[in-house]
C-alpha positions, 0 to 999 in steps of 0.5 A, spaced: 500 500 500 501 506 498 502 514 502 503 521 501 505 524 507 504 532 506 511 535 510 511 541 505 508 547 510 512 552 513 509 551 520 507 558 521 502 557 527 508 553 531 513 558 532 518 559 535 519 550 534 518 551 526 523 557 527 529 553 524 525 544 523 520 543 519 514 542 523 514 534 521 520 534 524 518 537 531 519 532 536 515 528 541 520 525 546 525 522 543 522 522 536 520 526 531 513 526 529 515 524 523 518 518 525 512 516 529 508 516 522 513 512 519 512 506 524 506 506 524 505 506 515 511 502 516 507 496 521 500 497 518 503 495 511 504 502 507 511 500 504 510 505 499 511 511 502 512 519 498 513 525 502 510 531 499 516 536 501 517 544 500 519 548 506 526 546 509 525 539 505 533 538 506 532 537 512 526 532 511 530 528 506 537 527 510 533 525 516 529 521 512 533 519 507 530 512 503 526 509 509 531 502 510 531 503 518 523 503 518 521 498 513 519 502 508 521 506 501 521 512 502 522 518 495 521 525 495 516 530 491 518 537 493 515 543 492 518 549 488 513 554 490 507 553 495 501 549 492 497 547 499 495 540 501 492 538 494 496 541 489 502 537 490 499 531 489 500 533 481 508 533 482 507 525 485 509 520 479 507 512 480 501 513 484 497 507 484 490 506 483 488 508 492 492 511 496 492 515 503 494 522 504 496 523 512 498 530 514 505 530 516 503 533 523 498 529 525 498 524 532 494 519 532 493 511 533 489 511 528 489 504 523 490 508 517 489 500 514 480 501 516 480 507 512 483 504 506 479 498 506 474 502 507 475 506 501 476 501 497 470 496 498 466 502 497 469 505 490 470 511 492 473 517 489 475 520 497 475 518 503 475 523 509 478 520 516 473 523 521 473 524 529 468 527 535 469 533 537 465 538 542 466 545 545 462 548 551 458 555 549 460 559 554 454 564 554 446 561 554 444 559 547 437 562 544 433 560 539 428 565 536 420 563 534 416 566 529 414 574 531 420 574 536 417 568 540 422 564 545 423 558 542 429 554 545 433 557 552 439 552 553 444 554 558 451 553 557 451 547 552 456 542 549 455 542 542 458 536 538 461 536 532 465 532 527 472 534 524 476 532 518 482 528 521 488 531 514 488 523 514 484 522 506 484 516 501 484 518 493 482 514 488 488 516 482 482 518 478 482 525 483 488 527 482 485 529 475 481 534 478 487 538 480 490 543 475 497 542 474 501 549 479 494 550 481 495 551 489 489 547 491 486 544 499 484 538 500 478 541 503 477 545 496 478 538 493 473 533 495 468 539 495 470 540 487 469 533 487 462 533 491 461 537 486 462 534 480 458 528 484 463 524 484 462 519 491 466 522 498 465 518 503 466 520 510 468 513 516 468 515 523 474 513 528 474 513 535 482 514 535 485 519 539 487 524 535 490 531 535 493 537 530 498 539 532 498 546 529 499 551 536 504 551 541 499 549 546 496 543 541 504 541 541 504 541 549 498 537 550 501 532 544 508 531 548 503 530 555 499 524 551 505 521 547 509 521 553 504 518 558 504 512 552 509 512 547 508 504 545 500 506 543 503 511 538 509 507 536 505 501 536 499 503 533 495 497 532 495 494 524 
C-alpha cells in the first residue's frame, strides 16, 4: 500500500519550534513526529511511502533519507513554490490506483489500514478520516420563534461536532481534478469533487487524535505521547 505524507508547510502557527525544523520534524520525546508516522505506515503495511516536501525539505530528506531503518521506501516530491495540501499531489509520479494522504503533523493511533479498506470496498473517489469533537458555549444559547417568540433557552451547552482528521484516501482518478501549479486544499478538493458528484465518503474513528498546529496543541501532544509512547509507536495494524 501506498502514502503521501504532506511535510511541505512552513509551520507558521508553531513558532518559535518551526523557527529553524520543519514542523514534521518537531519532536515528541525522543522522536520526531515524523518518525512516529513512519512506524506506524511502516507496521500497518504502507511500504510505499512519498513525502510531499517544500519548506526546509533538506532537512526532511537527510533525516529521512530512503526509509531502510523503518521498513519502508521512502522518495521525495518537493515543492518549488507553495501549492497547499492538494496541489502537490500533481508533482507525485507512480501513484497507484488508492492511496492515503496523512498530514505530516498529525498524532494519532489511528489504523490508517480501516480507512483504506474502507475506501476501497466502497469505490470511492475520497475518503475523509473523521473524529468527535465538542466545545462548551460559554454564554446561554437562544433560539428565536416566529414574531420574536422564545423558542429554545439552553444554558451553557456542549455542542458536538465532527472534524476532518488531514488523514484522506484518493482514488488516482482525483488527482485529475487538480490543475497542474494550481495551489489547491484538500478541503477545496473533495468539495470540487462533491461537486462534480463524484462519491466522498466520510468513516468515523474513535482514535485519539490531535493537530498539532499551536504551541499549546504541541504541549498537550508531548503530555499524551509521553504518558504512552508504545500506543503511538505501536499503533495497532
Amino acid at each position: 500500500m501506498q502514502a503521501v505524507i504532506l511535510a511541505g508547510g512552513k509551520g507558521t502557527r508553531l513558532r518559535p519550534y518551526t523557527t529553524s525544523l520543519p514542523k514534521p520534524l518537531v519532536p515528541l520525546g525522543d522522536h520526531p513526529i515524523l518518525e512516529i508516522l513512519l512506524r506506524q505506515l511502516s507496521a500497518q503495511g504502507f511500504k510505499d511511502v512519498i513525502l510531499s516536501t517544500g519548506h526546509l525539505a533538506e532537512l526532511i530528506e537527510a533525516y529521512c533519507g530512503n526509509g531502510k531503518k523503518w521498513g519502508v521506501r521512502i522518495r521525495y516530491a518537493r515543492e518549488e513554490k507553495p501549492l497547499s495540501t492538494a496541489g502537490g499531489l500533481r508533482l507525485i509520479k507512480g501513484l497507484k490506483n488508492n492511496f492515503l494522504v496523512v498530514n505530516g503533523d498529525v498524532l494519532t493511533d489511528m489504523n490508517f489500514k480501516s480507512l483504506y479498506d474502507f475506501h476501497k470496498k466502497n469505490n470511492a473517489w475520497a475518503t475523509i478520516g473523521v473524529v468527535a469533537r465538542e466545545s462548551k458555549v460559554d454564554y446561554g444559547v437562544i433560539e428565536i420563534g416566529p414574531r420574536g417568540a422564545l423558542a429554545k433557552y439552553i444554558e451553557k451547552p456542549t455542542l458536538p461536532y465532527l472534524v476532518s482528521m488531514g488523514v484522506n484516501v484518493f482514488d488516482r482518478r482525483a488527482v485529475g481534478a487538480i490543475k497542474r501549479g494550481e495551489p489547491l486544499g484538500i478541503p477545496d478538493l473533495v468539495l470540487r469533487l462533491k461537486a462534480e458528484k463524484k462519491k466522498v465518503l466520510c468513516l468515523k474513528s474513535s482514535a485519539r487524535w490531535l493537530d498539532i498546529g499551536r504551541p499549546d496543541d504541541y504541549h498537550a501532544a508531548q503530555d499524551i505521547f509521553e504518558s504512552d509512547p508504545k500506543r503511538f509507536l505501536h499503533a495497532r495494524s
